[in-house]
PQR file of N, CA, C, O and H, with PARSE charges and radii, in Angstrom:
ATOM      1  N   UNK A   1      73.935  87.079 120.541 -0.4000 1.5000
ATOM      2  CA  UNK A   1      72.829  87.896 120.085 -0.0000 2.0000
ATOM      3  C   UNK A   1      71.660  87.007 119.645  0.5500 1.7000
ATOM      4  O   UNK A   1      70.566  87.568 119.591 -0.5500 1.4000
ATOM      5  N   UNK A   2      71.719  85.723 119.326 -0.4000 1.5000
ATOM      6  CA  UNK A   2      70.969  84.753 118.566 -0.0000 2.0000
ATOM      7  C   UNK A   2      70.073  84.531 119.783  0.5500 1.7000
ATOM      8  O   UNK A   2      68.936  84.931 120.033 -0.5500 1.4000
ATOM      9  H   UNK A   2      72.608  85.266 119.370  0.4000 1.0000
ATOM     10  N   UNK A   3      70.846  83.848 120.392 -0.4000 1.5000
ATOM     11  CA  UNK A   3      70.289  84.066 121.807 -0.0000 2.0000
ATOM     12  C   UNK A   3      68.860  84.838 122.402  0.5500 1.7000
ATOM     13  O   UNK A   3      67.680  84.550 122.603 -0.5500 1.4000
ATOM     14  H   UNK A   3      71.769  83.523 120.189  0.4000 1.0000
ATOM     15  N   UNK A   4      69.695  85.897 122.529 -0.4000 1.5000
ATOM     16  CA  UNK A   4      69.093  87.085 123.468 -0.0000 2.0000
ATOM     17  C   UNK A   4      67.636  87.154 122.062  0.5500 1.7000
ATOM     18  O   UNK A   4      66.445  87.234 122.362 -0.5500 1.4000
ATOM     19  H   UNK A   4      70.653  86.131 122.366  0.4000 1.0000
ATOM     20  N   UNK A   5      67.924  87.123 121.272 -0.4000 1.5000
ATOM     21  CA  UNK A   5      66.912  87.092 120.448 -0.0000 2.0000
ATOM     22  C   UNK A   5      66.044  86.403 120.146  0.5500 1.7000
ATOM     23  O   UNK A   5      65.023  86.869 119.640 -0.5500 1.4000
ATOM     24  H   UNK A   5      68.892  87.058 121.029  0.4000 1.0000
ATOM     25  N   UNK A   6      66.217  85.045 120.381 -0.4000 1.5000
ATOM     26  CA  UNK A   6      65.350  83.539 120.677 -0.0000 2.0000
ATOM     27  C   UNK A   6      64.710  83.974 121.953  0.5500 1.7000
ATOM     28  O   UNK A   6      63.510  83.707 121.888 -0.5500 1.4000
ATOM     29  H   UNK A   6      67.047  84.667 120.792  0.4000 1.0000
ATOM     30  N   UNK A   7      65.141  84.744 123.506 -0.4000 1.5000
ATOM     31  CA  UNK A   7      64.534  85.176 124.660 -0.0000 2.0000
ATOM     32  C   UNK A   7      63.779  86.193 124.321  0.5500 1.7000
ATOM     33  O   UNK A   7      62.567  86.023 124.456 -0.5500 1.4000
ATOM     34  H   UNK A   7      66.116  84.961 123.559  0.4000 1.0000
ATOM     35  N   UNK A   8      64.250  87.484 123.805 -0.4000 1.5000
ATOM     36  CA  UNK A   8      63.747  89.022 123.897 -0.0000 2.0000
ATOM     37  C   UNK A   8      63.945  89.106 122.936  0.5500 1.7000
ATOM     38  O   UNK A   8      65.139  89.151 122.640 -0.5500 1.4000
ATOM     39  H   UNK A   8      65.234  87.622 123.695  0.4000 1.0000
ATOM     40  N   UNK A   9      62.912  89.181 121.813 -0.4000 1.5000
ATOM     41  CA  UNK A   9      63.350  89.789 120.135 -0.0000 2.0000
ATOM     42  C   UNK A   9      63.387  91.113 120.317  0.5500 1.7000
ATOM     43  O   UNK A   9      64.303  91.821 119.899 -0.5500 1.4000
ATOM     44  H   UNK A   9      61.942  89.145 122.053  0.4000 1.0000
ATOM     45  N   UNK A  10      62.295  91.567 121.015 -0.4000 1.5000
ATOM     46  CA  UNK A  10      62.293  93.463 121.320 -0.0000 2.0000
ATOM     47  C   UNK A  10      63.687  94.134 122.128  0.5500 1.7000
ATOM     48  O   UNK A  10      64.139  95.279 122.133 -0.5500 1.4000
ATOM     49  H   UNK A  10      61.551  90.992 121.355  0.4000 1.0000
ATOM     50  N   UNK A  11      63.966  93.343 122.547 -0.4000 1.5000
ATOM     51  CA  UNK A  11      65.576  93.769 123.546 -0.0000 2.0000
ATOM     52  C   UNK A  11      66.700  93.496 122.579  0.5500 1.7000
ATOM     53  O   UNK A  11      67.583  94.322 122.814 -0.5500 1.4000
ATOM     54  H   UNK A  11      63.598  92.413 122.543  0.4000 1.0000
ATOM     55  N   UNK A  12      67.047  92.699 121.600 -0.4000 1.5000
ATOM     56  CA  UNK A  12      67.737  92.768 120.220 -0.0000 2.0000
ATOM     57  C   UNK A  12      67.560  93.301 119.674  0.5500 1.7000
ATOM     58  O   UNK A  12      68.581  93.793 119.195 -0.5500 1.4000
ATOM     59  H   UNK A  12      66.330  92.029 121.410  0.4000 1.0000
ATOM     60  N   UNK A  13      66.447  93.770 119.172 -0.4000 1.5000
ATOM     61  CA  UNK A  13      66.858  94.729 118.017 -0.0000 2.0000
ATOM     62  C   UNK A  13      66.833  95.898 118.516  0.5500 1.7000
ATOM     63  O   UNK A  13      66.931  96.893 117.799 -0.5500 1.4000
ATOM     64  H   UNK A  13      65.618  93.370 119.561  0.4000 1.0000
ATOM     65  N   UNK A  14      66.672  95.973 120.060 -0.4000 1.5000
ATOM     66  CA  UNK A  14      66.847  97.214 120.524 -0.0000 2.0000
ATOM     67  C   UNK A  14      68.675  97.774 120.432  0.5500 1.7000
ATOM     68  O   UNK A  14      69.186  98.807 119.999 -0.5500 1.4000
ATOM     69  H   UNK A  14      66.592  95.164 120.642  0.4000 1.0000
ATOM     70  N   UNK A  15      69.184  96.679 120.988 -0.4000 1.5000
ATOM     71  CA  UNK A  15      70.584  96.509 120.992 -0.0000 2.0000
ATOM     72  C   UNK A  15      71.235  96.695 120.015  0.5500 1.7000
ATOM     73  O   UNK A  15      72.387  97.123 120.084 -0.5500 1.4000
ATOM     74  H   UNK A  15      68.768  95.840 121.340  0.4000 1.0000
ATOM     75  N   UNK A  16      70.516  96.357 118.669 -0.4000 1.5000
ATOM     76  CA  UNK A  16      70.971  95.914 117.393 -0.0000 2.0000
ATOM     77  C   UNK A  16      71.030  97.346 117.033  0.5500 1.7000
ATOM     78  O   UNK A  16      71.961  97.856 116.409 -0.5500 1.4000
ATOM     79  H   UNK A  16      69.580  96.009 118.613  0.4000 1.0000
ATOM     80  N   UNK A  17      69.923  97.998 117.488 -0.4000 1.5000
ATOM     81  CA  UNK A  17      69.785  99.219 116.563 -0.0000 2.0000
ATOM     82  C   UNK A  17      70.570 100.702 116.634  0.5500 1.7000
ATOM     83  O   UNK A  17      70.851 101.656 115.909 -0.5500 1.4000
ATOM     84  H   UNK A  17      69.167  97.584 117.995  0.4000 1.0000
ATOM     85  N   UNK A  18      70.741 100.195 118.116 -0.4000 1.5000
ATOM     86  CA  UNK A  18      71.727 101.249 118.842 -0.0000 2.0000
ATOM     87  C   UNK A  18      73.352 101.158 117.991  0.5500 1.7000
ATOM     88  O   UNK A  18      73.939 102.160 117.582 -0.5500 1.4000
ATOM     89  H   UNK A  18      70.513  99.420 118.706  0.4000 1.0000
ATOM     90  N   UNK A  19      73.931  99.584 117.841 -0.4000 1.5000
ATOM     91  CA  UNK A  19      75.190  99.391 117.163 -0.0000 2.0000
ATOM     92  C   UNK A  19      74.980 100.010 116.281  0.5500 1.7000
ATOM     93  O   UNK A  19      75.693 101.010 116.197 -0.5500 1.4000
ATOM     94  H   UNK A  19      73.454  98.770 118.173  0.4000 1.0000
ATOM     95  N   UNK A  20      74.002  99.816 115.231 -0.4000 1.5000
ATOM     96  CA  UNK A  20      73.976 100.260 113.783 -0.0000 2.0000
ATOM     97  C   UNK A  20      73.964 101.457 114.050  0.5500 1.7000
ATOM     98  O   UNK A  20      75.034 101.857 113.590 -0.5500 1.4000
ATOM     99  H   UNK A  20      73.423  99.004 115.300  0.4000 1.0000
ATOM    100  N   UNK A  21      73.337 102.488 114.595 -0.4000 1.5000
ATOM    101  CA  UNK A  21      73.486 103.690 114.769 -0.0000 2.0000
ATOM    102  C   UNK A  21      74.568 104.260 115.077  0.5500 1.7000
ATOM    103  O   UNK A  21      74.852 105.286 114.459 -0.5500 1.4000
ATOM    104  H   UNK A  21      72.468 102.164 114.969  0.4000 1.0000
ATOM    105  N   UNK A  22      75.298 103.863 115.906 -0.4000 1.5000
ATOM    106  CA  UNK A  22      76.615 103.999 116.691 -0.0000 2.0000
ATOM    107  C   UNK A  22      77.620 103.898 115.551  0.5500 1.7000
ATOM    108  O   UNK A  22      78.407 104.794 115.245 -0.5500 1.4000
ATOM    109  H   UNK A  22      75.067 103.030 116.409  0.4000 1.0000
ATOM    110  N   UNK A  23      77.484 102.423 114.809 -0.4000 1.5000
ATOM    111  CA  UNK A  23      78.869 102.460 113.904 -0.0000 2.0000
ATOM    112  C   UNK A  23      78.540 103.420 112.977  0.5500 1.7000
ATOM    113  O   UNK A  23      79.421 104.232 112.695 -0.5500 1.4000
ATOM    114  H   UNK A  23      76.845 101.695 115.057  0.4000 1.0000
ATOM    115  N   UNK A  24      77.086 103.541 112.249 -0.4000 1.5000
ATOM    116  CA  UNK A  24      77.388 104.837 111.274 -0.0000 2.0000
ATOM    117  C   UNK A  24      77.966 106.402 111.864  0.5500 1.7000
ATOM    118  O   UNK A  24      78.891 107.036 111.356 -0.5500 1.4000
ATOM    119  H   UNK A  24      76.371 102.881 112.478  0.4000 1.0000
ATOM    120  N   UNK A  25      77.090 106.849 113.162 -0.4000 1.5000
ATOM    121  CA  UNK A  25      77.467 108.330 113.657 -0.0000 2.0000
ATOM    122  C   UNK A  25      79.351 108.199 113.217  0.5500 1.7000
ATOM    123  O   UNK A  25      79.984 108.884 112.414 -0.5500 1.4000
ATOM    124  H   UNK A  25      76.339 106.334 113.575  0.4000 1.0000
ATOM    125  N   UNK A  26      79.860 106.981 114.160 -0.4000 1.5000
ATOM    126  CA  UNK A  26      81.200 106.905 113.719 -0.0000 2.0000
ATOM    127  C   UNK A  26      82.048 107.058 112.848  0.5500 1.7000
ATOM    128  O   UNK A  26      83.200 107.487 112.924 -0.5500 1.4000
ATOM    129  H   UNK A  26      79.345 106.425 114.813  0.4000 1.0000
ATOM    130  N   UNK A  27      81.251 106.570 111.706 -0.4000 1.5000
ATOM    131  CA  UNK A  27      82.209 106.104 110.227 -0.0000 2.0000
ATOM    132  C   UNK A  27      81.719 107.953 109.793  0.5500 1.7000
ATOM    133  O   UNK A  27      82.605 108.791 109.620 -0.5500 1.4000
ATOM    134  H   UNK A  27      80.315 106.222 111.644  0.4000 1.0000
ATOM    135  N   UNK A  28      80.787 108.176 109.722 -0.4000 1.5000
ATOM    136  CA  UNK A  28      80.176 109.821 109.131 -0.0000 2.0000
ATOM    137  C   UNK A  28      81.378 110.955 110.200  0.5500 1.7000
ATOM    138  O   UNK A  28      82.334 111.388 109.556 -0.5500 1.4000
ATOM    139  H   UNK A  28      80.068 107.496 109.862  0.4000 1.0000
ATOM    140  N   UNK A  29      81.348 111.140 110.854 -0.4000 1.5000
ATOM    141  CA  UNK A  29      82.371 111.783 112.071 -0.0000 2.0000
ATOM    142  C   UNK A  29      83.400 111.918 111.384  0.5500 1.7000
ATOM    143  O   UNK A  29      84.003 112.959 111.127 -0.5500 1.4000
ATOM    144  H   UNK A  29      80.571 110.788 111.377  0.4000 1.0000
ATOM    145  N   UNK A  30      83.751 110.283 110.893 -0.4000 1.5000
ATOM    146  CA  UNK A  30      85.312 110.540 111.130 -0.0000 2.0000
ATOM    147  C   UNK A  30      85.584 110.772 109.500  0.5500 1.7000
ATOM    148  O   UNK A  30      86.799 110.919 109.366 -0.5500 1.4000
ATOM    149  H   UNK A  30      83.261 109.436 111.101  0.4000 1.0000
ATOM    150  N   UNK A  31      85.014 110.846 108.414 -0.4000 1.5000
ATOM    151  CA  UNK A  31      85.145 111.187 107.371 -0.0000 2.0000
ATOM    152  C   UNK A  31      84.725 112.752 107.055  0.5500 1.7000
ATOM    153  O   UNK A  31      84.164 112.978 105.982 -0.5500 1.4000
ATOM    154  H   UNK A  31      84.027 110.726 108.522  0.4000 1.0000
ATOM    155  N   UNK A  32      84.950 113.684 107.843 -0.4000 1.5000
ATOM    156  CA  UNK A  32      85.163 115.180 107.708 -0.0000 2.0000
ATOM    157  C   UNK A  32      86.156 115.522 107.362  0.5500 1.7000
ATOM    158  O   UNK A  32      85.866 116.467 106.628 -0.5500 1.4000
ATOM    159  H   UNK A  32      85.405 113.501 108.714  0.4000 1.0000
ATOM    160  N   UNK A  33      87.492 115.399 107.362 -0.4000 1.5000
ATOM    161  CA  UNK A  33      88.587 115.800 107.083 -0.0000 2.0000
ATOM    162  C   UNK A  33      88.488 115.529 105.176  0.5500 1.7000
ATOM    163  O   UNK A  33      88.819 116.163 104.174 -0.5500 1.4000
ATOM    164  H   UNK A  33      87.727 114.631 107.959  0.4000 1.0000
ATOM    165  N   UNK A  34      88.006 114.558 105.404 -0.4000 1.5000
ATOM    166  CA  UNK A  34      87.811 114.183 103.795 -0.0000 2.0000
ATOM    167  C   UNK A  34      87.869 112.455 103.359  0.5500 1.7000
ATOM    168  O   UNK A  34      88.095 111.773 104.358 -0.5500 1.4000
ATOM    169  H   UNK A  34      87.737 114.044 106.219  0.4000 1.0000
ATOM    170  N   UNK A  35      87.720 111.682 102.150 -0.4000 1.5000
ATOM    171  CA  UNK A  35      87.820 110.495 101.830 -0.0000 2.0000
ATOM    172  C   UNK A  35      89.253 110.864 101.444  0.5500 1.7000
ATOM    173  O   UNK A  35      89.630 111.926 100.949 -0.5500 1.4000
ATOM    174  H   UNK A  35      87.537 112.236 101.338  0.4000 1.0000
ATOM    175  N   UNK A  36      90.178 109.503 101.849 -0.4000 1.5000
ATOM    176  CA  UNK A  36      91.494 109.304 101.129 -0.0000 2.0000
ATOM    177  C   UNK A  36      91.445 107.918 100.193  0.5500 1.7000
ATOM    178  O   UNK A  36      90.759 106.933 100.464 -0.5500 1.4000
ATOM    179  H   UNK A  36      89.872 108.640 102.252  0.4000 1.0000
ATOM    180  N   UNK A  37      92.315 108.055  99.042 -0.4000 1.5000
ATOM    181  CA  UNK A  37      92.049 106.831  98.609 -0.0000 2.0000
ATOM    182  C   UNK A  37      93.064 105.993  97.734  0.5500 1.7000
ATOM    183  O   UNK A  37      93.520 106.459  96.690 -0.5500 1.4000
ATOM    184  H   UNK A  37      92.872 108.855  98.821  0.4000 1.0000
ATOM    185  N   UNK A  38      93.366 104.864  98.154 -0.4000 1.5000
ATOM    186  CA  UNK A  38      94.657 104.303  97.895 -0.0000 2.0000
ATOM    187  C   UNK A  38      94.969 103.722  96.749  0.5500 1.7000
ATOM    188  O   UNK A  38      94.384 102.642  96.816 -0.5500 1.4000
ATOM    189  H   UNK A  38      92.995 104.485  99.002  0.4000 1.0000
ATOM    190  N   UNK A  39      95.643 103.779  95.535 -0.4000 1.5000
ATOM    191  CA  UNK A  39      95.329 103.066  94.040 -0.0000 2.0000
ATOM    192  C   UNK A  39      96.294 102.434  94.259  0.5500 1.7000
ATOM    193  O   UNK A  39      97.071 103.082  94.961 -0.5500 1.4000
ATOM    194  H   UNK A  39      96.119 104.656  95.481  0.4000 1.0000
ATOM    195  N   UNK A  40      96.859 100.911  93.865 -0.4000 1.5000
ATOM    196  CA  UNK A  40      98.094 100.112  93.490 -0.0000 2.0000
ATOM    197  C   UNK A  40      98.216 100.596  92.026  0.5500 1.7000
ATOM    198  O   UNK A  40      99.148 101.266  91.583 -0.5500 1.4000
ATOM    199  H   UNK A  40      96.228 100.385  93.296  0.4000 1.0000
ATOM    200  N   UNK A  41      96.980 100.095  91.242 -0.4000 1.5000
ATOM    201  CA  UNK A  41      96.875 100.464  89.689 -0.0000 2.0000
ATOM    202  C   UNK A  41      97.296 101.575  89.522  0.5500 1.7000
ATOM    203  O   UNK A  41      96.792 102.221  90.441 -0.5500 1.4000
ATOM    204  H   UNK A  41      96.222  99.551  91.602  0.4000 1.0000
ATOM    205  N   UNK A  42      97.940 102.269  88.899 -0.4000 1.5000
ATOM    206  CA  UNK A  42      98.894 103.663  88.305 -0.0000 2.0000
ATOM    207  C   UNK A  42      97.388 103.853  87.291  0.5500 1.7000
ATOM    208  O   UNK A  42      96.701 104.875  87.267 -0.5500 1.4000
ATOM    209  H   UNK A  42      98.349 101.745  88.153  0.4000 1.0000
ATOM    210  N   UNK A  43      97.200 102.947  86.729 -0.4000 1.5000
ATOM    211  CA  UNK A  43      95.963 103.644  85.352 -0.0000 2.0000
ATOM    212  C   UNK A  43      94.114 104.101  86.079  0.5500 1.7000
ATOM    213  O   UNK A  43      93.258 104.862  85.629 -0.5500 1.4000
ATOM    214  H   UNK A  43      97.758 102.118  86.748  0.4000 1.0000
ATOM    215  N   UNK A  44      94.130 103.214  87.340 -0.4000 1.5000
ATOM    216  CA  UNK A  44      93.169 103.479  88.052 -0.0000 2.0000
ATOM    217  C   UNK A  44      93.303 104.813  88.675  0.5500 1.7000
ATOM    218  O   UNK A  44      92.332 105.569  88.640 -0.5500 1.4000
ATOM    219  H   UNK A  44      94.826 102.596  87.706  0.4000 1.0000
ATOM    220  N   UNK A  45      94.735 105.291  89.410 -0.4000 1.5000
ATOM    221  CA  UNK A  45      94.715 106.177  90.150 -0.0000 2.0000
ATOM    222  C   UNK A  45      94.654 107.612  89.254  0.5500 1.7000
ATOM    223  O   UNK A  45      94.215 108.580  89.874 -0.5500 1.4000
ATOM    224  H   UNK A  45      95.524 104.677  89.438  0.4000 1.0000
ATOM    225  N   UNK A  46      94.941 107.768  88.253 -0.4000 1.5000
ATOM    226  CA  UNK A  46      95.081 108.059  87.125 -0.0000 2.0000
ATOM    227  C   UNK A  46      93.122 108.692  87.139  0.5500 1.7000
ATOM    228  O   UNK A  46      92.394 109.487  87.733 -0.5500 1.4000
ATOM    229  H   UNK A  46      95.297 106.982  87.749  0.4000 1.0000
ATOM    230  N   UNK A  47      93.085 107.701  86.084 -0.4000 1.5000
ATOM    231  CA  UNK A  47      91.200 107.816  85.848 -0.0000 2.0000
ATOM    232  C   UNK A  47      90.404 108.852  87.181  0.5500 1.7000
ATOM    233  O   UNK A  47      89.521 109.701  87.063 -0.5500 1.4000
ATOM    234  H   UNK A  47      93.677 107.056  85.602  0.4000 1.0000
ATOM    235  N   UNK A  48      91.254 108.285  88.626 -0.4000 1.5000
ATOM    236  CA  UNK A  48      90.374 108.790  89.549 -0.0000 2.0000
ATOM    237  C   UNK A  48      90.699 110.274  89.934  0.5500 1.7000
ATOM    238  O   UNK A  48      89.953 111.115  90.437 -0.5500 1.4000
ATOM    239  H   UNK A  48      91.971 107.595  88.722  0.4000 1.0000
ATOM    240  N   UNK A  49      92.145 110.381  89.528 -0.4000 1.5000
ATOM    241  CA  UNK A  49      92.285 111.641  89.450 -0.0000 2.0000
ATOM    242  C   UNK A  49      91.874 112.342  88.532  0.5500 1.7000
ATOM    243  O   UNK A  49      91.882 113.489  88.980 -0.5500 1.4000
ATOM    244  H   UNK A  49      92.751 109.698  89.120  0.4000 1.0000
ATOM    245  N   UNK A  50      91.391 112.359  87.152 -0.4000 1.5000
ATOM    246  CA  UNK A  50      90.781 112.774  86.330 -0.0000 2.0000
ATOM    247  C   UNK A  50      89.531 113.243  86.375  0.5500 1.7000
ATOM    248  O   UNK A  50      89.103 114.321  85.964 -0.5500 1.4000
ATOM    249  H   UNK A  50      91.385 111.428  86.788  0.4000 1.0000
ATOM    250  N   UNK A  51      88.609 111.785  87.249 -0.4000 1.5000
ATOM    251  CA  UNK A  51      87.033 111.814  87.273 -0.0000 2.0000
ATOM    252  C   UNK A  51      87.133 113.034  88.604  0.5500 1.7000
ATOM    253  O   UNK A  51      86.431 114.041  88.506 -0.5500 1.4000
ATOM    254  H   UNK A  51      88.957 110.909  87.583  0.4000 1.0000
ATOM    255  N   UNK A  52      87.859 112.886  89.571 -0.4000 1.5000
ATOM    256  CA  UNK A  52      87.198 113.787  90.342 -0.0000 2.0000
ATOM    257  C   UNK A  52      87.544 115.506  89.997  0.5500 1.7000
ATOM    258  O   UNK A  52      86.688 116.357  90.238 -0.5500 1.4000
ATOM    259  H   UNK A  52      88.428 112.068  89.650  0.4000 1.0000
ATOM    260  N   UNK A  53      88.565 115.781  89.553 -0.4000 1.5000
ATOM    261  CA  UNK A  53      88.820 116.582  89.617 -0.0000 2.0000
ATOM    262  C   UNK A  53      87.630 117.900  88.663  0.5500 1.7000
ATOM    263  O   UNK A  53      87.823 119.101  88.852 -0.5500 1.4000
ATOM    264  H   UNK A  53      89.260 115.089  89.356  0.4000 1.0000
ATOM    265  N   UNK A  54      86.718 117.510  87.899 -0.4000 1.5000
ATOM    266  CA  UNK A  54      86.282 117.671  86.979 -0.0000 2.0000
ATOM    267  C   UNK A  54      85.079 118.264  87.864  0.5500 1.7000
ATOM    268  O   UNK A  54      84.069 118.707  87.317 -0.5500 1.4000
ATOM    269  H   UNK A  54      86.560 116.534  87.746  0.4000 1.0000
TER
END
């Protein structure tokens, strides 16, 4: 990409901008079902069950 960007700065960040777009549509998509979230800490998982539930 360093590259292509030292040649075509306008053709990188064209490229660039499409990924960034791409990985967010992705990550947003696939978090409909809902956030899951993993505690080791017992006193953390705790707190977080508290804070959200509220």
């Amino acid at each position: 990409m360093k590259q292509l960007y030292k040649r075509d700065p306008k053709q990188a960040l064209d490229i660039a901008d499409r990924i960034i777009k791409n990985t967010y549509r992705t990550l947003l998509t696939r978090g409909q079902k809902g956030c899951y979230i993993y505690c080791v800490d017992k006193g953390l998982a705790e707190y977080l069950k508290k804070s959200l539930n509220n």
